[in-house]
N, C-alpha and C positions, 0 to 999 in steps of 0.2 A: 200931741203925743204921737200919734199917727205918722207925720213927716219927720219924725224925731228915727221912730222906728226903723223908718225907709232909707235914712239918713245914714245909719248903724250900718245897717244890713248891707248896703251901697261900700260903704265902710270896709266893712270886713272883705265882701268880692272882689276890693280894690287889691287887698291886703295880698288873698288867696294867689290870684293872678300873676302879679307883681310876685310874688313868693316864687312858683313856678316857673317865669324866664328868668329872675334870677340865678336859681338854683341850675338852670341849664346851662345859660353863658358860663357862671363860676369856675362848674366842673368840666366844661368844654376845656377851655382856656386852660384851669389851672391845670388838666390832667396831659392838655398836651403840651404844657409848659413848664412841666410838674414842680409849680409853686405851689408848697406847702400851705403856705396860710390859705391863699386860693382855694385850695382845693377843702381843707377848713372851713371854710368860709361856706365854702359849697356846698358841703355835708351841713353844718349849721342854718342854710336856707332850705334845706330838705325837709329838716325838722321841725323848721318855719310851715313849711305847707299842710303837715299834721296839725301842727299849731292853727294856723289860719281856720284849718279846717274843724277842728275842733270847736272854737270860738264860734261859728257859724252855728254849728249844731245845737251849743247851750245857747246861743243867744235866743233860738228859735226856740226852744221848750222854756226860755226862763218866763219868756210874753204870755203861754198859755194862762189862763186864768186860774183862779182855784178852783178845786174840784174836790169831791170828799174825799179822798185819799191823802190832798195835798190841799188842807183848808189856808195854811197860810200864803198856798201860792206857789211858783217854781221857782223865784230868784234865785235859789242858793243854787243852779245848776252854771250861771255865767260863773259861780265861784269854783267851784269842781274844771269850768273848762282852764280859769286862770292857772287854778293847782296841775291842771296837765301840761299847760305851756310850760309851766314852772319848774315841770321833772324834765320837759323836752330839751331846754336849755341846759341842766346840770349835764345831763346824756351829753350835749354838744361841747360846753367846757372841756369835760374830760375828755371827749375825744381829740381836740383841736389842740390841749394842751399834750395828751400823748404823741400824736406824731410830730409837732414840734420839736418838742425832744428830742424825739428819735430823726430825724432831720437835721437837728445840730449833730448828730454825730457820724454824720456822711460828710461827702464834699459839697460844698456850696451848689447849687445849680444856677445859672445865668440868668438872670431876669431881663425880660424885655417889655417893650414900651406898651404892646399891646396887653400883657397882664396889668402894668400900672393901668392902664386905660379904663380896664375891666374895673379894677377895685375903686376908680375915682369914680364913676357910671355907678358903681350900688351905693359908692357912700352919698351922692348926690339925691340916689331916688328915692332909698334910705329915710335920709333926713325930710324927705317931703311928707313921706309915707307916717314917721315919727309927728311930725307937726298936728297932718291933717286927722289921723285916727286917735291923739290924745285929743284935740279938739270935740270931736264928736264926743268920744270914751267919756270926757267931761260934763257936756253937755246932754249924754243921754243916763251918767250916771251909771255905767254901764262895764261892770267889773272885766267881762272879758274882752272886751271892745281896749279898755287902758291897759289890761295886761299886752294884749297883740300892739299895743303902740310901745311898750316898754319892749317887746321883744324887737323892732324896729329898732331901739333905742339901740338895743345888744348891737342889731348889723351893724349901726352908725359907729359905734367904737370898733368893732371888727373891719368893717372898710377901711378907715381912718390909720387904724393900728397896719393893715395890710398896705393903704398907698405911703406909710413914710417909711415900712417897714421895706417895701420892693423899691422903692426908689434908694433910700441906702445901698442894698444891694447892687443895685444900677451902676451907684457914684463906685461903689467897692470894686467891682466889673472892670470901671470907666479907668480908673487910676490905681488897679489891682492893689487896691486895701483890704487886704485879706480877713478883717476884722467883719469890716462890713457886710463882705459878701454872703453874713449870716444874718443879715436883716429881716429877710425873708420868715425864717423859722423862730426868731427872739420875737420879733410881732405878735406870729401866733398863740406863743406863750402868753403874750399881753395880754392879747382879746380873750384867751380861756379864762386868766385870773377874773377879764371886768363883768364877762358872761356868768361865770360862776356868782360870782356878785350879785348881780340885777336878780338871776335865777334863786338866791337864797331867801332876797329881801322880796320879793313875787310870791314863793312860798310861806312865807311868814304870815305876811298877807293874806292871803288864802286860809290858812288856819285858822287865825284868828278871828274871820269871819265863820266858818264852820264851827267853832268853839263858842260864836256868839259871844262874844268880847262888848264889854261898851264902847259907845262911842265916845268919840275922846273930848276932854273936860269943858272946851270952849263949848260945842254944841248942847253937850249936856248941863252947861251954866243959862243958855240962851233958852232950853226947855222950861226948867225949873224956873225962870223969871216970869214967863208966861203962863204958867201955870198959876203962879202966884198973883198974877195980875187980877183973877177972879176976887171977885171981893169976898166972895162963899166961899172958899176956900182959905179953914182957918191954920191948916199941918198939910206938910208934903210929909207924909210915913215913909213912901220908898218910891222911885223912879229910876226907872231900868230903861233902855234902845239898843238897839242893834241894829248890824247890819243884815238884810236878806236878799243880796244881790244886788241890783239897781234900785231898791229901794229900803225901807229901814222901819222897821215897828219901835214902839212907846209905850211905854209897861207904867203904869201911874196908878200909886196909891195914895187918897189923901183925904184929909179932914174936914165935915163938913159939920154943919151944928144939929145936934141931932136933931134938934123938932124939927127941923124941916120933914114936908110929906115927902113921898117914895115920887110924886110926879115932880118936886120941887127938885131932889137929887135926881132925879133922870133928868131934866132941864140943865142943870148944872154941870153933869158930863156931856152933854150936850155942846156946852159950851167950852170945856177945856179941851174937847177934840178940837173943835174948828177954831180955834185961835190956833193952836199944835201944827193942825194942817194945812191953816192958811200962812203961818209965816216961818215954817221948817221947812226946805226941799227936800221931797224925796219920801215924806212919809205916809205910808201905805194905809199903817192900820194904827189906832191910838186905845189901848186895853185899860180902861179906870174901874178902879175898884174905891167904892167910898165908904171911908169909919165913920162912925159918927164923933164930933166933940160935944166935949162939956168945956163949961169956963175950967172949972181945975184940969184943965190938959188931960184930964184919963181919957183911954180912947177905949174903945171893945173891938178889937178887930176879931 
């Protein structure tokens, strides 16, 4: 867990960094070349570095332990940092799709090789950035860790959209196709529409952890069997999880036969936690509460 941590942590500084000279070459380049997407692009990695930076902060309060204030723990703060990546991109969307706009309704501006240069350079390190921090994000379980790789995702379609969008431009240029020489600013529209996207379904996400959503039916089928695996266990009454950041609680009520004594049912949760936590990942905390049965199925909750 420990190099797992280290691993994240590493992760996001990679993120942070990498955020930073992007965001300077972008708006170097695009400003003194003034490509719209470019410079798009630029303000969009600016808001990357908040983001970065954000993610860094909840990930370091979500690890603190529980404390009486916070008995279940600080998970749900990597989810507050994805919910702010989340606004940071919508902000970038609509910025990137306004001046677009307002960009197609000027004259073209010339593109040159050294802007294509720049946007093929982000969407290369982009996509590495994408690979290696969903990897981690995955593997640590690690809400703002996959949100900052989904925000990576955003530049990969922003680069992408910006190097066919200046190269159009270029060919437009090249054999003054006057259609084209707005490739430039129709890109940037693109990557606002895919960034607005990614930024919705981020948010959603985020909520629906904050709202304490169940988890979704496969896991919560794979609970309930294991549960039932107890042979003492003769009703599942209710079974509730969620998520709490990088990892996830289990809410279980269920039926047991009444005579048993009170050390025979404290044996018995004993044992539906650690089946739960030895073959669930990720589960924190596992909360049973037990009925008693009778054979005619009444229960006394």
């Amino acid at each position: 867990m420990e190099a797992t941590n280290k691993q994240s942590a590493f992760a996001i500084w990679i993120s942070l960094i990498s955020n930073i000279i992007l965001t300077a070459l972008k708006l170097i380049v695009g400003l003194l070349f003034n490509s719209q997407v470019l410079i798009a692009d630029g303000v969009h990695n600016a808001g990357d570095v908040f983001a970065s930076a954000a993610a860094l902060i909840s990930m370091v309060i979500s690890k603190r332990p529980p404390d009486k204030d916070h008995p279940y723990g600080h998970g749900k703060a990597e989810v507050i940092g994805a919910g702010f990546i989340a606004i940071i991109l919508v902000l970038a969307a609509v910025y990137m799709g306004y001046h677009s706009v307002m960009a197609l309704m000027e004259p073209p501006h010339t593109a040159t090789l050294l802007v294509l240069s720049t946007a093929a350079i982000s969407l290369v390190w982009k996509q590495w950035l994408y690979i290696y921090t969903m990897r981690i994000g995955k593997k640590a379980n690690s809400s703002g860790l996959i949100a900052t790789a989904y925000d990576h995702l955003a530049d990969v379609y922003a680069s992408l959209a910006a190097v066919i969008g200046i190269a159009l431009a270029m060919v437009g240029d090249h054999y003054n196709i006057q259609i084209l020489k707005y490739g430039d600013p129709v890109a940037g529209i693109i990557v606002a529409y895919f960034v607005l996207k990614l930024a919705i379904h981020m948010g959603r996400s985020s909520i629906d952890v904050l709202m304490e959503k169940n988890i979704d039916e496969d896991r919560m089928e794979e609970i309930m069997q294991l549960v039932q695996s107890i042979p003492e266990v003769k009703r599942i009454d209710r079974i509730r999880a969620r998520e709490h950041g990088h990892y996830m609680i289990v809410d279980v009520r269920v039926g047991i036969p009444a005579e048993l004594s009170v050390q025979e049912g404290h044996d018995i949760s004993r044992k539906i936690k650690q089946v739960i936590m030895d073959d669930v990942p990720n589960v924190e905390e596992v909360l049973i509460h037990l009925n008693p049965w009778y054979k005619d199925h009444k229960s006394a909750e």
